[in-house]
C-alpha positions in Angstrom: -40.7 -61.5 -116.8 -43.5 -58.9 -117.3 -44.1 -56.0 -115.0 -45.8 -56.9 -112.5 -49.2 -55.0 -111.3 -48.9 -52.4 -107.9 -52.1 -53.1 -105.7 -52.4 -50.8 -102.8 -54.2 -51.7 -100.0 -54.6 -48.0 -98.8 -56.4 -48.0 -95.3 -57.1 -50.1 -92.2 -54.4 -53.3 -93.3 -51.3 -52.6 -91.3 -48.2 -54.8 -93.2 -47.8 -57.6 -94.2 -50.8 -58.2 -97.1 -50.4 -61.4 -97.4 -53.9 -62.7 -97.9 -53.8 -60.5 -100.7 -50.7 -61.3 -101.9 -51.1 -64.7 -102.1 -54.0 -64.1 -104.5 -52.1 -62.8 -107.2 -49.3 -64.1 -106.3 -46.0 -62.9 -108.6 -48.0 -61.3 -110.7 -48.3 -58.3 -108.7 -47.0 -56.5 -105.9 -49.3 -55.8 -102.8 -48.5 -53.1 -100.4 -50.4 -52.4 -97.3 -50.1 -48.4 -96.3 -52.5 -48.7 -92.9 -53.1 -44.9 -93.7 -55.6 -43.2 -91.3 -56.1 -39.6 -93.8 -55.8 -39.1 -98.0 -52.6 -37.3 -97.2 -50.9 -39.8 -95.7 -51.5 -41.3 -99.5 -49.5 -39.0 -101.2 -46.6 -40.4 -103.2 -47.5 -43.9 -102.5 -50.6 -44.5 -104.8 -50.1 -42.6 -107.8 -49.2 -45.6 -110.0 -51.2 -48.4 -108.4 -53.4 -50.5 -110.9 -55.7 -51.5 -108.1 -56.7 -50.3 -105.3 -58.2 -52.0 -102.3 -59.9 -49.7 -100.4 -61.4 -50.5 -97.2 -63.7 -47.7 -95.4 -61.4 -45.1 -93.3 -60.8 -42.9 -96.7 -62.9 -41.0 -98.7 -62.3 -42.0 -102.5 -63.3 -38.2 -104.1 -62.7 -36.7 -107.0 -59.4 -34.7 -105.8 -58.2 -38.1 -104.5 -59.0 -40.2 -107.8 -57.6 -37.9 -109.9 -54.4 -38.7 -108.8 -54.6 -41.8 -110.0 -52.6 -42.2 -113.0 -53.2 -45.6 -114.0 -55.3 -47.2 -111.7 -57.8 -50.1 -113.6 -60.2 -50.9 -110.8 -60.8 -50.4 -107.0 -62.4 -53.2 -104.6 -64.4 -52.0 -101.9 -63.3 -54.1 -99.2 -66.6 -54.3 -97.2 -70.5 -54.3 -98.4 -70.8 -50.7 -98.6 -69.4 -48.1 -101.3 -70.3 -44.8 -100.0 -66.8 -43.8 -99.6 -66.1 -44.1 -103.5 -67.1 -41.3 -105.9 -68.4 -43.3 -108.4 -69.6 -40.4 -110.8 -65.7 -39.6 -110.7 -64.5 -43.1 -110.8 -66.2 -43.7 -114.7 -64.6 -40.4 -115.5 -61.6 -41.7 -115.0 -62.2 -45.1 -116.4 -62.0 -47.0 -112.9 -63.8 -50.1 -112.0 -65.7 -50.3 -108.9 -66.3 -53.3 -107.0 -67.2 -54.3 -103.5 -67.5 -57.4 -101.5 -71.3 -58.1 -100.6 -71.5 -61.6 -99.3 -68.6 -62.1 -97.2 -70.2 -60.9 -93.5 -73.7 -61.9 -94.4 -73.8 -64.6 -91.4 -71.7 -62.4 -89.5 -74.0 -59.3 -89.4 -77.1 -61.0 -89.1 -75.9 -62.9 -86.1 -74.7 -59.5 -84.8 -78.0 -57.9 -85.4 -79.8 -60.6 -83.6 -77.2 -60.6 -80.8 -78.0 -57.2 -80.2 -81.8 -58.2 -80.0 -81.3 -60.8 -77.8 -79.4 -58.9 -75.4 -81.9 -56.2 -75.3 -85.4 -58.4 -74.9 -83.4 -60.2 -71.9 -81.6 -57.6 -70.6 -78.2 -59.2 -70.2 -76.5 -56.0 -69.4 -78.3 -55.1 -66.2 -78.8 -58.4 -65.0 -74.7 -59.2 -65.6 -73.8 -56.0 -64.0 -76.0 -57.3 -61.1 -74.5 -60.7 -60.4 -71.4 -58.9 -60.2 -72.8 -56.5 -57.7 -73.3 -59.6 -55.8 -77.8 -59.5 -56.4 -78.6 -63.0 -57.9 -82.2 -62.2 -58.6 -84.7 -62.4 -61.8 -86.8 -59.0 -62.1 -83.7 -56.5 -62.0 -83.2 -55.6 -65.3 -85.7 -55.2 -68.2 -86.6 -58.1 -70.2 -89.4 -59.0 -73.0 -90.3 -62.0 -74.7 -89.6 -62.3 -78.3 -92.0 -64.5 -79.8 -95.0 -63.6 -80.8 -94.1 -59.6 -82.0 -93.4 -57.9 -84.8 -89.8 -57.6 -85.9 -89.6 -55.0 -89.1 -86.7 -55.6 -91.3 -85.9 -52.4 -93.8 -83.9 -53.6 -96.4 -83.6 -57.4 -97.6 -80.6 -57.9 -99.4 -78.5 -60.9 -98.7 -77.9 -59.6 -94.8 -81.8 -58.3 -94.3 -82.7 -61.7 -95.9 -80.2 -63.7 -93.4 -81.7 -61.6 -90.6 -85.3 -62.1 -91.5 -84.6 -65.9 -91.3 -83.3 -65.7 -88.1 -86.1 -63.9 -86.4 -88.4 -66.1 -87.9 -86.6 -69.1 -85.8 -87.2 -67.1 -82.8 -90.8 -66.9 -83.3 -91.2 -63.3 -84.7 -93.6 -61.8 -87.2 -91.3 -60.9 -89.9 -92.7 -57.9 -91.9 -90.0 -56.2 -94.4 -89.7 -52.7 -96.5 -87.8 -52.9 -99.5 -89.0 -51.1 -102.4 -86.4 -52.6 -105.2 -87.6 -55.9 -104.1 -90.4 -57.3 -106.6 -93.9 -58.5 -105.8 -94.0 -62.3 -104.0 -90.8 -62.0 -102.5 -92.7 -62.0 -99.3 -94.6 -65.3 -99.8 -91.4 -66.7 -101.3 -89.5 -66.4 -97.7 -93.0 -66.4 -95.8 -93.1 -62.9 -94.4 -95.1 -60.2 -94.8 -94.2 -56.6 -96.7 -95.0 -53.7 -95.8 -95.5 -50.9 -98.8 -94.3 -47.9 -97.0 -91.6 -47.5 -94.5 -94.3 -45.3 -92.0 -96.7 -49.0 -92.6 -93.9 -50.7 -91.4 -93.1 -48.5 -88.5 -96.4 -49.0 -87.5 -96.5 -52.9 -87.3 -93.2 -53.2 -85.9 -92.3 -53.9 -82.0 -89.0 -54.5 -83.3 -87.3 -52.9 -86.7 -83.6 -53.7 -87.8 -82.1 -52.3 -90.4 -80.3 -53.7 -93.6 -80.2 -50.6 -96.3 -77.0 -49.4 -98.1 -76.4 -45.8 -97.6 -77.5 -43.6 -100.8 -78.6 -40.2 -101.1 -82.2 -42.1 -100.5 -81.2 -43.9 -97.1 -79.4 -41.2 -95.6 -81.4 -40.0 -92.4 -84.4 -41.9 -94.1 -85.1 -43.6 -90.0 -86.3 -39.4 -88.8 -88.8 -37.8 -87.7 -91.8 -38.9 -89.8 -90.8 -43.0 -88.8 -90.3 -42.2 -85.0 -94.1 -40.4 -85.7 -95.5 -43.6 -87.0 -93.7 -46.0 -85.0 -94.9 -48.0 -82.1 -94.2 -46.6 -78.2 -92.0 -48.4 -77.1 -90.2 -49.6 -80.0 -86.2 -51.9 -80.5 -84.3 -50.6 -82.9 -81.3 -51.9 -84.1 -78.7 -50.9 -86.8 -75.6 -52.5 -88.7 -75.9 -51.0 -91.5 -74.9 -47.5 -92.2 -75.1 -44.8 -89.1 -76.1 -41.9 -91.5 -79.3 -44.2 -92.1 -80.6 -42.6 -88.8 -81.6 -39.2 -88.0 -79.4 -38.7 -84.9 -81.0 -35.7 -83.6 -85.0 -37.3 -84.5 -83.5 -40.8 -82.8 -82.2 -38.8 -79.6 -85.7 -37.2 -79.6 -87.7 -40.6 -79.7 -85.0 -42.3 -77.4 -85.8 -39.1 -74.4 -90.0 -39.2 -75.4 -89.6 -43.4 -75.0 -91.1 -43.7 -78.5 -88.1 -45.5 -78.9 -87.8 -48.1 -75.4 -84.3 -49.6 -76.5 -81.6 -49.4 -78.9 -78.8 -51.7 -80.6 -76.3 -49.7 -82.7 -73.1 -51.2 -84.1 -72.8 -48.0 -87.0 -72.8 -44.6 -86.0 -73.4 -41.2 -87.6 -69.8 -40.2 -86.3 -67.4 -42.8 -86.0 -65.5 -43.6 -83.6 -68.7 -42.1 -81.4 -68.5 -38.8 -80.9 -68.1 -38.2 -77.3 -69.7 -34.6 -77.2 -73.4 -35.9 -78.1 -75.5 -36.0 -75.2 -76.8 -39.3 -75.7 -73.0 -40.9 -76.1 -71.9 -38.9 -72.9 -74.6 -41.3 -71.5 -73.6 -44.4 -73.1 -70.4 -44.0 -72.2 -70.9 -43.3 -68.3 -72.6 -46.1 -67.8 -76.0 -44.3 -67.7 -77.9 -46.3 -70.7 -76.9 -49.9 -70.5 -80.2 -51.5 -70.2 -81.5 -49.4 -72.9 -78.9 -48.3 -75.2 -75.5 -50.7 -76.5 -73.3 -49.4 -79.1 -70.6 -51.7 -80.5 -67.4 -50.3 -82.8 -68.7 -51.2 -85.9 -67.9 -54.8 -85.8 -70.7 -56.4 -86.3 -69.4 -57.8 -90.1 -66.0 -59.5 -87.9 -64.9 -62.9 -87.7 -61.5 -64.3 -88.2 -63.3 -66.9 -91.1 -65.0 -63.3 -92.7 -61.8 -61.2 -92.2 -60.3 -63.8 -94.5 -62.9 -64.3 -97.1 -63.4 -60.4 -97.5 -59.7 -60.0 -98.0 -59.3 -63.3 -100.5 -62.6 -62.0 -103.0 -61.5 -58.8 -102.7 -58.0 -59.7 -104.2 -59.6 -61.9 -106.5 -62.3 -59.6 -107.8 -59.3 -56.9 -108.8 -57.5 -59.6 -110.5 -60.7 -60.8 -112.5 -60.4 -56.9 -113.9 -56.9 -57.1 -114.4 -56.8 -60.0 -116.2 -59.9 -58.7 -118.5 -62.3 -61.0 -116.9 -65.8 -59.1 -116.1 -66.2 -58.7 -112.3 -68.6 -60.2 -110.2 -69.3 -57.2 -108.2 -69.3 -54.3 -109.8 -71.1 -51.2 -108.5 -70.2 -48.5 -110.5 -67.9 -46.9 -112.1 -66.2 -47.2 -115.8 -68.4 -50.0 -117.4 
């Protein structure tokens, strides 16, 4: 019998793998590490072919170079801002990632967050528990008939857009890399600049992968343009937003309320000012932060893990991936 491959599954997947194992099956060996730092890794990856990388670790240059033999590595997840990729084709590595598996899963997420902001579900559940069974003590807004902004309409944006439509919002979107008609194609409106689309919005949720573009693209110069009293909501990437330009529109009430499941610093980082606020109870009807699980179901936990497996397998194999996003070509 051939040797069979080593796939590591680095981060985050504590023993046993056997989603991914049952992918490939005997041709290949999966072990799980559940490693919480890169030296954690040391010893243990060295000669995996694949690696399956989920988004605790940061894939640099140092790290890949240790990589003898490695063939491809699988984001599991959407985003690949964890991955060097510059260093990855140096080193003739494949990089993949998984973009479709939490697309209902997010957008439900993002308009859970929504909902539970315009009616105020905190406040009025921490009243019925208080023993007040009355309308009027917490804030609450109706939906339809406003403006919900959507930056970024990939698969999850697009999903997202959808779904504010069915709840009676204007849908106006800000994607540059999207080309001209896509609007009248889903029946929303574009906006050509993400300051237009500030402007317009009562609501803006946002859908971008984090790049050297995205990062802290939501500062000062949006808040500026935006609408008083404006919903923001992210599950995307937390770097996306300006923390300190956010916390400043947040305090002025530029920005009214606020639905984060991605932060800048995760898990949230406890010394902000804003977080010490959160976290004391101080902010619920205007500020909910979830742990960055807005992609999680038991169905998409499954999927992600099963195409990831199956996308490092494809490259194995010599079949061309599905989902490559960088790396050796």
């Amino acid at each position: 019998m051939a040797e069979r491959w080593q796939v590591v599954v680095p981060d985050r997947l504590a023993p046993p793998a056997d989603v991914e194992q049952g992918v490939f099956g005997d041709r290949a060996i999966v072990t799980a590490l559940g490693a919480h730092t890169t030296a954690e890794l040391r010893g243990k990856i060295e000669q995996a072919d694949a690696i399956l990388a989920w988004h605790d670790l940061q894939w640099t240059d140092v790290v890949l170079a240790t990589l003898a033999r490695c063939r491809v590595i699988v984001r599991v997840g959407v985003g690949f801002d964890n991955v060097d990729l510059d260093a990855a084709a140096r080193r003739g590595i494949v990089v993949c990632n998984v973009p479709d598996y939490g697309t209902h899963d997010v957008a439900d997420h993002a308009m859970a967050l929504v909902l539970a902001l315009a009616r105020g579900l905190a406040g009025y559940e921490r009243a019925a528990q208080a023993g007040t069974w009355a309308w009027g003590v917490a804030p609450s807004f109706r939906l339809t008939g406003k403006t919900f902004g959507v930056v970024g309409l990939g698969r999850i944006g697009t999903a997202t857009a959808l779904r504010a439509k069915a709840f009676g919002l204007r849908v106006v979107f800000y994607d540059p890399y999207k080309p001209e008609g896509w609007d009248k194609a889903l029946g929303i409106a574009r906006a050509h600049a993400l300051d237009e689309l500030a402007h317009q919005a009562d609501l803006v949720s946002l859908h971008a992968p984090l790049t050297a573009e995205t990062r802290g693209m939501i500062g000062r110069s949006f808040f500026a343009a935006a609408r008083r009293g404006l919903v923001l909501i992210n599950t995307a990437r937390g770097p996306i937003v300006d923390w300190a330009a956010f916390s400043a529109a947040f305090d002025a009430g530029t920005v009214a309320a606020a639905g984060f499941d991605v932060l800048p610093t995760e898990p949230a980082d406890r010394s902000d000012r804003l977080v010490r606020a959160w976290a004391a109870g101080e902010l619920h009807d205007r500020l909910l932060i979830t742990p960055h699980c807005a992609f999680y179901s038991t169905e998409a936990l499954h999927e992600m893990r099963r195409k990831a497996a199956e996308e490092a397998l494809r490259v194995l194999t010599g079949e061309r991936p599905r989902n490559r996003v960088g790396g050796a070509p």
